[in-house]
N, C-alpha and C positions, 0 to 999 in steps of 0.2 A: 504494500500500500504506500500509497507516494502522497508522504506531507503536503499541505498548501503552504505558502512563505509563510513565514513568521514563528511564532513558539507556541507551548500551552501552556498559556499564562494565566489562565485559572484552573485549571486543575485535572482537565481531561488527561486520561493517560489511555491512549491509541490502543488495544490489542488486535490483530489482524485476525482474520475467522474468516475459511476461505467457503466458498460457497462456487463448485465447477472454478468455472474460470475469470468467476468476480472475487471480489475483496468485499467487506463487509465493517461496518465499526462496532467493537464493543464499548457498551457504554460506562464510564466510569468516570467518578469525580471524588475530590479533597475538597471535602469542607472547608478548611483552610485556607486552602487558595480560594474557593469561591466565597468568603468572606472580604475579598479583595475584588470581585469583579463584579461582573451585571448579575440583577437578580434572573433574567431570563439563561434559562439554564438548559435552550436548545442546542438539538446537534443538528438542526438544519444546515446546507452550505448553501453557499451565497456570498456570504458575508466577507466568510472565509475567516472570522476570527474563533472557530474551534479549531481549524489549521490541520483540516482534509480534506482529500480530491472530490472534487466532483466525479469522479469514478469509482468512488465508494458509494454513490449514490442512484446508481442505475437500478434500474427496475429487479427485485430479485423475485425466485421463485422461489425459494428456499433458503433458512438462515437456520445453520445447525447449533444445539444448544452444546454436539457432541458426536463423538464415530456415528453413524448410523448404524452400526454394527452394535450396537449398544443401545439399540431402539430410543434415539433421540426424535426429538419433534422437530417437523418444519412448520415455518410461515408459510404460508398461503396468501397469496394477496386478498385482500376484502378492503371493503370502506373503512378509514382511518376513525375516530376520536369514537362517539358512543351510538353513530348512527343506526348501526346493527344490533343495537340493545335491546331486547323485547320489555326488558323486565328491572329495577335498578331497587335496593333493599337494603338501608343503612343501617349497621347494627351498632348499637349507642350502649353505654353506661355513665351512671352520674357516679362510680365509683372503680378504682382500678382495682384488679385483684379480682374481679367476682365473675371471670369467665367469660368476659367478652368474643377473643379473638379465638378460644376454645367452641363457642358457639357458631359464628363465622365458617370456622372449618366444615364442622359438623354439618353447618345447613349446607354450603355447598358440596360435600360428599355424599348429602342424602337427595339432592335435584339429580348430582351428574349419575345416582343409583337408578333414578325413577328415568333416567334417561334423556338430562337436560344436558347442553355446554352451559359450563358455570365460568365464570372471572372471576377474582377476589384484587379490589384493590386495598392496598394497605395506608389507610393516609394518618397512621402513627407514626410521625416522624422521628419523634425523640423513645420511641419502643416499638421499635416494629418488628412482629414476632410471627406473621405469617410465614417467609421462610424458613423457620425452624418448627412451625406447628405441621408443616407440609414436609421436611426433611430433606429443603431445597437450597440449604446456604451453600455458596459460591458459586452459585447458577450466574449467569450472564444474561445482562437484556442487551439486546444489538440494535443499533440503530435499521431502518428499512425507509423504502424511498416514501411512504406515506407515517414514517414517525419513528415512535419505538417498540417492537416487537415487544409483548411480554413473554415469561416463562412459562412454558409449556409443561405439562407432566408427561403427556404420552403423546404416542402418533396422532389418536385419533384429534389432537384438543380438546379434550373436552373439559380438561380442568387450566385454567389459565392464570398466572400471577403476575399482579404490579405492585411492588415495596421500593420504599428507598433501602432496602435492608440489601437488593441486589445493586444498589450504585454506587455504595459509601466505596472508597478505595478498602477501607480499614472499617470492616462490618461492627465491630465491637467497640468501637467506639463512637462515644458520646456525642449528638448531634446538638447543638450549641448555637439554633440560631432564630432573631427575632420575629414577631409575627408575617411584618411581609417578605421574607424570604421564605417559609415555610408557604403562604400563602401563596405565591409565585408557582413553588413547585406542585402545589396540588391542583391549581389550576394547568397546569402542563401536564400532568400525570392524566385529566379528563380532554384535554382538548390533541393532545401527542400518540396516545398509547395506541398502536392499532389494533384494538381487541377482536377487529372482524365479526362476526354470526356469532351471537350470545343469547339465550335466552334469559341467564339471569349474571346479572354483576352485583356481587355483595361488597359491600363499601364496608369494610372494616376499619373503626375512626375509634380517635384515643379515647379516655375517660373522660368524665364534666361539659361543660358547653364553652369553648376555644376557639382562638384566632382557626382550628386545623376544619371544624365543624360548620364556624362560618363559609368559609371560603370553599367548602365541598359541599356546600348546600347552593349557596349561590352560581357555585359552575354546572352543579348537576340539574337547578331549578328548569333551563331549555326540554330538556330529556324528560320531566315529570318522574319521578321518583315514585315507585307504585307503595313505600311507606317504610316504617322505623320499628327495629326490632329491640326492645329495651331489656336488656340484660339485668338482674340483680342476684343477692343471697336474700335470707329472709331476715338478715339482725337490721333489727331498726333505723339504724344509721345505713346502711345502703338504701332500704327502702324509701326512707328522707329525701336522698339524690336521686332516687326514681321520680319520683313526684315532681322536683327540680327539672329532670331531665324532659317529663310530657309535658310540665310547660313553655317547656321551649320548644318541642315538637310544636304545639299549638302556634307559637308565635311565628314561627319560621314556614308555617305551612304544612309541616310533616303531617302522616296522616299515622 
């Protein structure tokens, strides 16, 4: 893969992922460095300030997560951002700890049983634990010429993931950044991702009512959200932030 001029001076770091006889980008970034740079946190060319060819960005048919010998999934091309979404299902808690992202899992492995394709995005930035509920850390999302590919589990697609848990350069560590940079990237996570044909996408979002919950309500509000699935235990103090939680479902629209 053949660099565009310049450096990557916020944080991409290039992996090549050869796809036939094209090149492909894996996506990856340093908090760090992008504490120094723009909040828009695409890998569009153009610009040319991610600093890759426009030859990474041809049409592909396929972007392997791994051998195929190894029953990796491809991309397929479909409509990019959430246009193919049948179905959109936010799963909320007014409290952490009490099983959210364990719920999450579970409802989308019990659609893709009844014989849906399911998506999970992860818009817990500062915990994001969908890759490791699924058993998917150091998975790669690669850019494709209509955005960014998520993680596949198997051939068929039918279960599909988006975390920043696969972007951090450095998974375990600590994400450390103000509302509108988290906000930025969640809006790019709904308007970038190309999840293709989905019957359902479960919005896996952190605890309490946050900069992360605004901003993935309001990106998701076009799509109409078919409603909110509110997690708790039974000790009084969770059930406290339920209560908290539906009223903000109300105020927001949620159903």
């Amino acid at each position: 893969m053949e660099a565009a001029a310049g450096v990557w001076g916020w944080g991409w770091r290039p992996q090549a992922a050869s796809v036939g006889p094209r090149t492909c980008l894996r996506a990856r970034f340093s908090q760090e460095a992008l504490d120094l740079g723009p909040l828009n946190l695409t890998l569009r060319g153009g610009s040319g300030r991610g600093g890759f060819s426009a030859s990474c960005l041809e049409p592909l048919t396929c972007i392997l997560q791994g051998p195929v010998s190894n029953g990796a999934a491809c991309w397929r091309q479909g409509p990019g951002n959430l246009a193919g979404i049948r179905h959109i299902i936010l799963v909320l808690s007014g409290k952490g700890g009490v099983g959210k992202s364990t719920i999450s899992t579970e409802l989308a492995l019990a659609l893709r049983h009844a014989g849906k394709k399911v998506g999970i995005l992860d818009v817990d930035l500062c915990g994001p634990s969908i890759p490791r509920m699924f058993g998917a850390q150091g998975k790669a999302v690669h850019q494709c010429d209509r955005g960014w590919a998520p993680v596949f589990l198997d051939r068929e697609q039918s279960i599909s993931l988006m975390s920043v848990g696969f972007l951090l350069e450095k998974p375990d560590e600590a994400v450390v950044w103000r509302g509108p940079k988290k906000n930025a990237l969640i809006k790019q996570f709904v308007s970038d991702v190309a999840w293709g044909e989905l019957d359902y996408l479960v919005v896996d979002t952190p605890p309490g009512t946050s900069d992360e919950h605004m901003a993935a309500i309001e990106a998701l509000r076009a799509y109409q959200p078919l409603g909110a699935l509110v997690v708790t235990t039974p000790q009084a103090v969770s059930v406290g932030d339920v209560r908290r939680e539906l009223t903000f479902c109300r105020k927001t629209g949620l159903r």
